[in-house]
KEKE-3310 file (N, C-alpha, C; in steps of 0.2 Angstrom, whole numbers, plus 5000, padded with zeros to 4 digits):
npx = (4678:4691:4707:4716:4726:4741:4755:4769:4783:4799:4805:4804:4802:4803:4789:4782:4786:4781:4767:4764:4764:4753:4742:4743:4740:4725:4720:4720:4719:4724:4726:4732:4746:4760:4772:4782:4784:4774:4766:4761:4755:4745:4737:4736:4728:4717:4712:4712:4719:4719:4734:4748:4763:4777:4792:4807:4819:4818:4817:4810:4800:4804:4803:4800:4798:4785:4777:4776:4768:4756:4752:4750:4739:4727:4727:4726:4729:4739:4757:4770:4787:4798:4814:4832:4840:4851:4855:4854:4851:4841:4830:4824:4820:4809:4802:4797:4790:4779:4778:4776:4780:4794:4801:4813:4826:4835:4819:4810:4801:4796:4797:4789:4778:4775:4774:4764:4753:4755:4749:4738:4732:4732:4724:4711:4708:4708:4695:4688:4686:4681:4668:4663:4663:4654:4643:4639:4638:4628:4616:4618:4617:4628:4622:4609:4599:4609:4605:4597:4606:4618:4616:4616:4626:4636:4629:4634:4649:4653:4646:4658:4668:4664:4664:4679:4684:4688:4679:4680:4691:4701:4704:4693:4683:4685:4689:4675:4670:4680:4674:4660:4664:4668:4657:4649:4656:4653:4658:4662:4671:4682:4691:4693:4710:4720:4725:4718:4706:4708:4711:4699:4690:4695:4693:4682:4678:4690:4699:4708:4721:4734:4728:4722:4730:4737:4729:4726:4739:4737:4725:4730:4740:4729:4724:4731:4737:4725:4721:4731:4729:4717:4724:4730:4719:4715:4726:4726:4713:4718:4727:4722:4710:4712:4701:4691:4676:4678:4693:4695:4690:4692:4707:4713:4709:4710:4723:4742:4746:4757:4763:4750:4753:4767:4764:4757:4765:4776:4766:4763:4776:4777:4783:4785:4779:4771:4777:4785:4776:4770:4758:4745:4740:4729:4726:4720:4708:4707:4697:4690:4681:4675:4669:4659:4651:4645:4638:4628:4622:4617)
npy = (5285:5276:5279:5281:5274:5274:5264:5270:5263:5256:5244:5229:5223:5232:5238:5227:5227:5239:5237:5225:5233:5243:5234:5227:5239:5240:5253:5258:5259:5248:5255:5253:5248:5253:5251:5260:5279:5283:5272:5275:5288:5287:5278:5285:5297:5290:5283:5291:5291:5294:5296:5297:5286:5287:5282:5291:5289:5283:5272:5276:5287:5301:5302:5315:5321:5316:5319:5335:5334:5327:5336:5348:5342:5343:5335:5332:5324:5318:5319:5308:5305:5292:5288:5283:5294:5308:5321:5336:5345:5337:5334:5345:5351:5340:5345:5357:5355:5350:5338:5333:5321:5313:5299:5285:5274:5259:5254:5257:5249:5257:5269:5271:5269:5277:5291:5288:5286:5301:5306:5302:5306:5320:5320:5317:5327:5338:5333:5333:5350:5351:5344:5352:5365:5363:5360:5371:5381:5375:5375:5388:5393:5402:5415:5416:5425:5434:5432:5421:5412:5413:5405:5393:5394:5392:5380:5372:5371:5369:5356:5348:5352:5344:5331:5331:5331:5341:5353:5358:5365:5379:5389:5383:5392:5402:5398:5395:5409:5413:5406:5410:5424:5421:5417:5426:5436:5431:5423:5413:5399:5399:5402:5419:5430:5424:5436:5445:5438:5437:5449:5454:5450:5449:5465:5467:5467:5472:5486:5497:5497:5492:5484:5475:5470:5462:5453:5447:5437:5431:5423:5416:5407:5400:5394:5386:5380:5371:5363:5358:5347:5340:5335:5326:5319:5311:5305:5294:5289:5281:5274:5265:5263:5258:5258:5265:5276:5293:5294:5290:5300:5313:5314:5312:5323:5334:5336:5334:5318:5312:5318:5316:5301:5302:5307:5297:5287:5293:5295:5280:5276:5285:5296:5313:5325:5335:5347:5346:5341:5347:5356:5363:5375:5385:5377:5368:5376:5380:5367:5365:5376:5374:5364:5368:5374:5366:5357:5367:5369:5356)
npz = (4301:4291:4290:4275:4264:4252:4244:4236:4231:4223:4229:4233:4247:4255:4254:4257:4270:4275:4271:4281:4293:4291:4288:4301:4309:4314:4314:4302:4286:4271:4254:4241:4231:4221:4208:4204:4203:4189:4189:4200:4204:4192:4200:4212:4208:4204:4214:4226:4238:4257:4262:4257:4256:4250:4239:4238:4228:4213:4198:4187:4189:4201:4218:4222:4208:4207:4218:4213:4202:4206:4215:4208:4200:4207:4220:4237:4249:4260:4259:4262:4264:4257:4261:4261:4256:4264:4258:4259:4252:4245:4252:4257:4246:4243:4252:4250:4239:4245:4252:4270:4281:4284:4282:4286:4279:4281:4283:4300:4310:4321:4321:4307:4315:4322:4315:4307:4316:4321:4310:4308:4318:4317:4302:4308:4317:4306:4299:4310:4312:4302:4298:4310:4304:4294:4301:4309:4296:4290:4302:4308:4322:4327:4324:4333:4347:4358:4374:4372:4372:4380:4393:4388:4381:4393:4399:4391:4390:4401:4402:4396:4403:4412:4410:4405:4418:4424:4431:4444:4443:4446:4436:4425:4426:4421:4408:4402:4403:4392:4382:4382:4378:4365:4358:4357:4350:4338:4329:4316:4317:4323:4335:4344:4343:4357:4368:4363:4369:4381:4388:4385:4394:4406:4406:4411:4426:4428:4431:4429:4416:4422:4431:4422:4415:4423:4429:4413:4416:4427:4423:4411:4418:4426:4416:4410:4421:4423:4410:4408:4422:4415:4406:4413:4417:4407:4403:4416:4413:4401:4404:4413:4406:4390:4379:4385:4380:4385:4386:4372:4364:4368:4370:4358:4352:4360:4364:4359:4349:4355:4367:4377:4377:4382:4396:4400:4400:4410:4421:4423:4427:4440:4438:4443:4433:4429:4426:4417:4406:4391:4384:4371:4373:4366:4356:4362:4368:4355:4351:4361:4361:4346:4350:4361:4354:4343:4354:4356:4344:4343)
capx = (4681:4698:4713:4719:4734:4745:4763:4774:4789:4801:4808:4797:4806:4800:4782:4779:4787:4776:4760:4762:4762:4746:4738:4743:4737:4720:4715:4723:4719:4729:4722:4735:4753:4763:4782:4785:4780:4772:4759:4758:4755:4739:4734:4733:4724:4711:4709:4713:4719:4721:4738:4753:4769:4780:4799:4809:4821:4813:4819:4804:4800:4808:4795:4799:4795:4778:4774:4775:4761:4750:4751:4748:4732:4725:4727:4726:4731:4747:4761:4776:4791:4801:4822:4840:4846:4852:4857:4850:4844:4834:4827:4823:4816:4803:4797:4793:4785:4772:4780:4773:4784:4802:4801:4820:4826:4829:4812:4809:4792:4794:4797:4784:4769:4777:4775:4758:4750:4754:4745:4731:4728:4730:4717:4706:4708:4707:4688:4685:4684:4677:4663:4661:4663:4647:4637:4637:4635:4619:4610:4619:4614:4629:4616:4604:4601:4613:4602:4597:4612:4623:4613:4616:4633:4638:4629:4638:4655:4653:4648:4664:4673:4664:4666:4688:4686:4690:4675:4682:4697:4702:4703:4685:4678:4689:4686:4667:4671:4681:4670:4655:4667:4671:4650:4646:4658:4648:4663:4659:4672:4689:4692:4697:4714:4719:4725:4711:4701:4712:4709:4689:4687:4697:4690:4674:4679:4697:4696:4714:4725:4739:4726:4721:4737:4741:4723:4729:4745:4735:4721:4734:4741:4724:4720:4738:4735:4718:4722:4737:4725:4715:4730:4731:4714:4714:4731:4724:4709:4720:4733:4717:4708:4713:4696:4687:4675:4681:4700:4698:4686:4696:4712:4717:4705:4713:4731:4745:4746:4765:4760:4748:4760:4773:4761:4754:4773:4778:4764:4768:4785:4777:4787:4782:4782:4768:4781:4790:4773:4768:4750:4746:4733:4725:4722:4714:4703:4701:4695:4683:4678:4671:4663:4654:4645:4641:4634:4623:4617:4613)
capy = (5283:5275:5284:5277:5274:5269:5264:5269:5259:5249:5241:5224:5221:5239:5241:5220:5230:5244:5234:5223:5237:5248:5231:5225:5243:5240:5257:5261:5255:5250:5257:5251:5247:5254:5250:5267:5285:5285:5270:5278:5294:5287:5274:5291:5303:5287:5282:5297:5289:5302:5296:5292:5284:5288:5282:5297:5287:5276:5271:5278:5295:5299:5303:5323:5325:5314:5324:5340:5332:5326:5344:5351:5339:5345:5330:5336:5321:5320:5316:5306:5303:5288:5288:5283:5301:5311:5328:5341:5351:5335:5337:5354:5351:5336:5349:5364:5351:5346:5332:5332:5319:5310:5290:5285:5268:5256:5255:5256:5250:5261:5275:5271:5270:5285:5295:5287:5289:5308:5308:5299:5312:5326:5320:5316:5334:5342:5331:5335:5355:5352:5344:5359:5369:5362:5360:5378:5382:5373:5379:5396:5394:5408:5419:5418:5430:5433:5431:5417:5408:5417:5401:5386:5392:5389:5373:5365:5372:5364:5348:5346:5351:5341:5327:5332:5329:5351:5357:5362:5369:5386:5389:5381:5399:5406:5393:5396:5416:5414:5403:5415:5432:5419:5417:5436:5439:5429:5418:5405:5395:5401:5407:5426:5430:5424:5438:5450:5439:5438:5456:5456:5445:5454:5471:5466:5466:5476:5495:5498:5496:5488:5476:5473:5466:5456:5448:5442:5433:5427:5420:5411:5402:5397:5389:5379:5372:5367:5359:5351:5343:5337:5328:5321:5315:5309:5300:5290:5285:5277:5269:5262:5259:5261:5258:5270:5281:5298:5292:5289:5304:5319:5313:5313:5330:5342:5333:5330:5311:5310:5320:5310:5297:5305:5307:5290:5283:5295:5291:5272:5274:5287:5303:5321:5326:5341:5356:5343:5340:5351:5358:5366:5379:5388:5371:5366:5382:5380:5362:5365:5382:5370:5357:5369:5377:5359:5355:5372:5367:5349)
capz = (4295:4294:4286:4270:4264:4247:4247:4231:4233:4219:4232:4235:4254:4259:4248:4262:4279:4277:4271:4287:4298:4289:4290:4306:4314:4318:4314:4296:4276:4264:4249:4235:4230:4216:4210:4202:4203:4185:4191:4208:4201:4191:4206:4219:4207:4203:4221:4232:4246:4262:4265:4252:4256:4243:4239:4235:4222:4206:4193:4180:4190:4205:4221:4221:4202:4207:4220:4211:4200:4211:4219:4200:4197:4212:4225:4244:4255:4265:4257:4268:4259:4262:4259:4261:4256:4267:4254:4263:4246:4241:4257:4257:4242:4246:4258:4246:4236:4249:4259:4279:4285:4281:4286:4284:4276:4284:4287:4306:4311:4327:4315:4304:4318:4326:4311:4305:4322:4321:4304:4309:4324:4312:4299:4314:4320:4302:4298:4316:4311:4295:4303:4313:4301:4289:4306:4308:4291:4288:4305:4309:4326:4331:4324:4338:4350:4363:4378:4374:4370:4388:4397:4385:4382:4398:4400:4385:4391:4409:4402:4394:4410:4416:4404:4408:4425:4427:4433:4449:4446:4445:4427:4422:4425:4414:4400:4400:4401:4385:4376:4381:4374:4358:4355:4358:4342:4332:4327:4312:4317:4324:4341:4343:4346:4363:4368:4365:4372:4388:4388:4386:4400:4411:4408:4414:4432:4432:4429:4426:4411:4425:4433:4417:4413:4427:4426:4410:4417:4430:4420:4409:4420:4428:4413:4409:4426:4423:4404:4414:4424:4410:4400:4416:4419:4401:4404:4419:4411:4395:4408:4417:4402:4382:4375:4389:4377:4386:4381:4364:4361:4370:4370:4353:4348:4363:4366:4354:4353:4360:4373:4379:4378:4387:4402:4402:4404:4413:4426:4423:4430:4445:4441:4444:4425:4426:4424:4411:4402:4385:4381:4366:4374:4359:4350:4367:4369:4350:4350:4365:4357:4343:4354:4364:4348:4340:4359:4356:4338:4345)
cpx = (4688:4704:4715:4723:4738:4753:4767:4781:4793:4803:4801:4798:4802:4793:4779:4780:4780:4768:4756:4761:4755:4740:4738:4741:4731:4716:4717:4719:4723:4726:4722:4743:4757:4771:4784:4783:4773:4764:4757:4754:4747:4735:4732:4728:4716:4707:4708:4712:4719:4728:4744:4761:4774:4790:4803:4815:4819:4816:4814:4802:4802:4801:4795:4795:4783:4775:4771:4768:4757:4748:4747:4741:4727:4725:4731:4727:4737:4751:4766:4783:4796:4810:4830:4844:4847:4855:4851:4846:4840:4828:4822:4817:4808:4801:4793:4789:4778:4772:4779:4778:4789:4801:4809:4821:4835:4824:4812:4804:4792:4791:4790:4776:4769:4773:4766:4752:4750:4749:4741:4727:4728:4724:4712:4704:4704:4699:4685:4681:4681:4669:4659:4658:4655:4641:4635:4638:4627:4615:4612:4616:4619:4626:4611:4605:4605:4609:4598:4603:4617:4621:4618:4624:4638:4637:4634:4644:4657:4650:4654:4667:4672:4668:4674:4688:4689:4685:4674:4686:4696:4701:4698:4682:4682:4688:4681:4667:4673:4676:4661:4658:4666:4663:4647:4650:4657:4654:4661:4664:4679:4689:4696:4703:4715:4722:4722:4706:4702:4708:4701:4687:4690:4695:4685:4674:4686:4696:4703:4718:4732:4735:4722:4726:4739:4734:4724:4731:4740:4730:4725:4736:4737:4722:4725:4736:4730:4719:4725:4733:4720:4716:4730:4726:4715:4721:4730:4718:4713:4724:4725:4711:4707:4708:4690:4684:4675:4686:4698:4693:4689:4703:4717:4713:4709:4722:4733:4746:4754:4767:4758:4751:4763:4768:4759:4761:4776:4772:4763:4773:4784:4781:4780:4783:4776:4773:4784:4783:4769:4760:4751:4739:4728:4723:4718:4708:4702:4694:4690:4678:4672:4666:4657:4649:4642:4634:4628:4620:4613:4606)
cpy = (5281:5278:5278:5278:5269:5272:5264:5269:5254:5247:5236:5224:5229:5241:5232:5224:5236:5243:5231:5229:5241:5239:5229:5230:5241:5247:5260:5256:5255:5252:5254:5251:5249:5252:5255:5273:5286:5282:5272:5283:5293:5282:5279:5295:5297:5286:5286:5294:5298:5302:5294:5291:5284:5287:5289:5294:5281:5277:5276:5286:5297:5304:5312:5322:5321:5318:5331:5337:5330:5333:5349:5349:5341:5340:5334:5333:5323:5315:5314:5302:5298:5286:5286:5289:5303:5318:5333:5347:5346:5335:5343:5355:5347:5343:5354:5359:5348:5341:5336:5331:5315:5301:5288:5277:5267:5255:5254:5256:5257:5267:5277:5273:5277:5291:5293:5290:5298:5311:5306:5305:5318:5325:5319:5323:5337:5342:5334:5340:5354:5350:5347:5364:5369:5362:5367:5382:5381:5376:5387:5397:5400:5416:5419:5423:5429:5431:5425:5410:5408:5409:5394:5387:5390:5383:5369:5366:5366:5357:5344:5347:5346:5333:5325:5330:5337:5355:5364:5364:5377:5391:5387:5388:5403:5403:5395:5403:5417:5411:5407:5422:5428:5421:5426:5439:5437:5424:5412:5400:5394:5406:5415:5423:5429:5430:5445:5447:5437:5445:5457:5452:5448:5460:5469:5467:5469:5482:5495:5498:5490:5481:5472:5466:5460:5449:5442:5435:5429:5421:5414:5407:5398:5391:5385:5375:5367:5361:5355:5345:5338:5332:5324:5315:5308:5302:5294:5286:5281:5273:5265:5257:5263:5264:5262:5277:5289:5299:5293:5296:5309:5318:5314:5321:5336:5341:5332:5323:5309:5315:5317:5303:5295:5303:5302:5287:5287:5293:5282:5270:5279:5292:5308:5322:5333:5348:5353:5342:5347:5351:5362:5371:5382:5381:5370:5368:5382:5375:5364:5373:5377:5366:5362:5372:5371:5357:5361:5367:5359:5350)
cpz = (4296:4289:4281:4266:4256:4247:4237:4231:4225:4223:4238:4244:4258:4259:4257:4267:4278:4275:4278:4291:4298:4292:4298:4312:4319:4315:4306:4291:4271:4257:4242:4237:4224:4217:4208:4202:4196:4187:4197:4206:4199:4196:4210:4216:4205:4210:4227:4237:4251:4264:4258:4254:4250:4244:4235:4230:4219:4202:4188:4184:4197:4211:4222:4215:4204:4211:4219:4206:4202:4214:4212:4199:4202:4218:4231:4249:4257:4262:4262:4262:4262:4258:4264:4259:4264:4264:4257:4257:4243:4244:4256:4251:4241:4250:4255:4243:4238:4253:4266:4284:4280:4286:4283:4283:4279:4285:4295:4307:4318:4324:4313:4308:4320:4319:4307:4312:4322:4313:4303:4314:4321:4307:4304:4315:4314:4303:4303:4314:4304:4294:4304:4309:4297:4293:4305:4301:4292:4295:4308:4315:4331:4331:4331:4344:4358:4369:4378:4373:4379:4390:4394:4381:4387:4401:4396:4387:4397:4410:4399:4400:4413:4416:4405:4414:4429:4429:4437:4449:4442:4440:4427:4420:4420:4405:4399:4399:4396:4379:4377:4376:4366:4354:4354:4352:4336:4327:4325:4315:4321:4330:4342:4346:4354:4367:4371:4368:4380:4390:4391:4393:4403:4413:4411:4421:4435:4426:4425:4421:4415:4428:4428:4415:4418:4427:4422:4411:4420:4427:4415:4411:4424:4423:4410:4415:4425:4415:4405:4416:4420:4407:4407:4420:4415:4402:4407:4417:4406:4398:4410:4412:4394:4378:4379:4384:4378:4382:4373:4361:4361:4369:4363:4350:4353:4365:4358:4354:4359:4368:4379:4382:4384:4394:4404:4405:4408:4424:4428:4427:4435:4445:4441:4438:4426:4424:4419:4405:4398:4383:4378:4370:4371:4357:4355:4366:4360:4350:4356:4363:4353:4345:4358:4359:4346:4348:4356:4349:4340:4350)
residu = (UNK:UNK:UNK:UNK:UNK:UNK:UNK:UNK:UNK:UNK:UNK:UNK:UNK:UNK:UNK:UNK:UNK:UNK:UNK:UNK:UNK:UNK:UNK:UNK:UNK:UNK:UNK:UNK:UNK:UNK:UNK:UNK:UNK:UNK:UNK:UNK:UNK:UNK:UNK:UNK:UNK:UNK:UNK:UNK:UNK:UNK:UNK:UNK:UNK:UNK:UNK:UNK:UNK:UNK:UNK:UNK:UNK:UNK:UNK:UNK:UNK:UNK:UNK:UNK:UNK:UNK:UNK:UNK:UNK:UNK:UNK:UNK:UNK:UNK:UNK:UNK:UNK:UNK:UNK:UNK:UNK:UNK:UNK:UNK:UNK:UNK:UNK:UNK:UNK:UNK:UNK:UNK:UNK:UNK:UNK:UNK:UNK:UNK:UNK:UNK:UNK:UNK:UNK:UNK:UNK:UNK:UNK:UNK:UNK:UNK:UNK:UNK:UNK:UNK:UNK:UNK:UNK:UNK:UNK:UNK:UNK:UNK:UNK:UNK:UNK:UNK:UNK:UNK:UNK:UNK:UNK:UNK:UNK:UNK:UNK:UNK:UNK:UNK:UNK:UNK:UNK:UNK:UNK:UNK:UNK:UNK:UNK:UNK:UNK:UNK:UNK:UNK:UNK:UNK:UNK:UNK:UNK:UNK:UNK:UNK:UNK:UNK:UNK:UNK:UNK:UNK:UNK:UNK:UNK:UNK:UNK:UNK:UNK:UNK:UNK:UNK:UNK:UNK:UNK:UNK:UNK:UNK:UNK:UNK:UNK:UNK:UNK:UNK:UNK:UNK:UNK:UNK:UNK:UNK:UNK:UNK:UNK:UNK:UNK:UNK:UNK:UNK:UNK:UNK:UNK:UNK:UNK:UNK:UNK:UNK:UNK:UNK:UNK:UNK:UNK:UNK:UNK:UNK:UNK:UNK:UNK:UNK:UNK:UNK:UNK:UNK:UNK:UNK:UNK:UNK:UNK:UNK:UNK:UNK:UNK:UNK:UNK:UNK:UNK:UNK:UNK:UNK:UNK:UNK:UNK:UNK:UNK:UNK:UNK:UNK:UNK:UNK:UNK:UNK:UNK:UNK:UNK:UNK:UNK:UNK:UNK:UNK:UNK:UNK:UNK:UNK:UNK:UNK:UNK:UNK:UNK:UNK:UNK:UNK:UNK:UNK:UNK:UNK:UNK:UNK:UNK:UNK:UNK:UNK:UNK:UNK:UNK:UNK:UNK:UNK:UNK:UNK:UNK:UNK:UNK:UNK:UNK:UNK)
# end
């Protein structure tokens, strides 16, 4: 599905720049236009876009107080507020209200896509888990019994590695050992603390309390390298090729997108950037968590 998006703007010059851009994506929808908070206000709660661009000074209602009502009526998209202030308590206050992100005025398309593109990757992500979520609802297949799950959890893990281009490296066996600890907890949806489940996997093979603990560290950074490796698979395929069904599938689910980014340009211009480049590793190990149960119910 494609993200949809309404712009509540009195200002005609701003309500056009950011029309062009949502149309001109490729991957977004304009949904609607309003010139003031009160028509915005009943246009959002009619249409329930996913996304609402909102000016934070109007004439007729100003876009904090709409916010607060759209918040009030129940309405659950992403709000992104767009201003020429600069007062740090009106700020502050958009933010209690429910605002995301700030688009600042001038309008900047850089700006603008910057700031869309990160809220297209997050509703992507959210559906993604919600997805998950109803899959296993409806078949319950973390219910089954462990023995025979141990097998087919590991195959489904190890075609996603594979799938990353991380099968071989060092980490891998770590990844399938936590995503077999997560299925043994019977976990609807939500990976155990990393942590404990650092811990569990460790015990199994160190007696100690000390080499317990160092297993950990060790295990930690087997699997930063291996994810490393990953963004960097993922990066080479999107410099090689954008529309590559890996790329567009893993890249925006386990990576932040300015991440990705980073890496693609940073391999573009031929630096060493792995000790400069950021992974979110829990989102990772959650998002393939997810993947490897959906593989199971499939």
């Amino acid at each position: 599905m494609t993200l949809s998006i309404l712009i509540v703007d009195d200002d005609v010059v701003s309500r056009s720049m950011l029309q062009d851009i949502i149309e001109n994506s490729g991957t977004l929808e304009l949904a609607g236009m309003a010139e003031g908070g009160l028509e915005g206000q009943g246009m959002i709660l009619d249409l329930r876009p996913d996304v609402v661009l909102i000016d934070l000074l109007m004439p007729d209602q100003d876009g904090i107080e709409t916010v607060a009502n759209l918040k009030q009526s129940g309405y659950s998209g992403k709000l992104i507020m767009i201003s020429q202030v600069v007062n740090k308590e009106m700020v502050e206050a958009a933010y209690q209200k429910g605002i995301e992100f700030f688009i600042h005025k001038p309008i900047n398309r850089v700006e603008v896509e910057h700031v869309l593109n990160k809220v297209n990757e997050q509703w992507k992500y959210e559906r993604y888990v919600q997805e998950i979520k109803q899959s296993m609802a409806r078949l319950n297949l973390v219910e089954a019994p462990a023995p025979a799950q141990t097998r087919t959890v590991r195959d489904s893990a190890r075609s996603i590695l594979m799938d990353l281009g991380i099968i071989g490296e060092s980490g891998s066996k770590d990844i399938v050992a936590l995503m077999e600890y997560a299925i043994e907890q019977k976990q609807a949806s939500e990976l155990p603390p990393l942590k404990e489940s650092y811990e569990a996997v460790a015990q199994k093979y160190k007696l100690t309390p000390k080499e317990v603990e160092k297993e950990c560290k060790a295990m930690e950074q087997r699997i930063r390298r291996t994810v490393l490796t990953a963004l960097t698979n993922l990066a080479s395929i999107g410099l090689t090729d954008y529309s590559n069904h890996k790329f567009e599938h893993y890249a925006p689910l386990y990576f932040d997108f300015q991440d990705v980014r980073m890496k693609m340009r940073a391999m573009e211009e031929e630096q060493a950037s792995d000790n400069k480049s950021k992974v979110n590793i829990k989102k990772f190990l959650q998002v393939f968590y997810m993947e490897t149960v959906e593989k199971i119910n499939s």
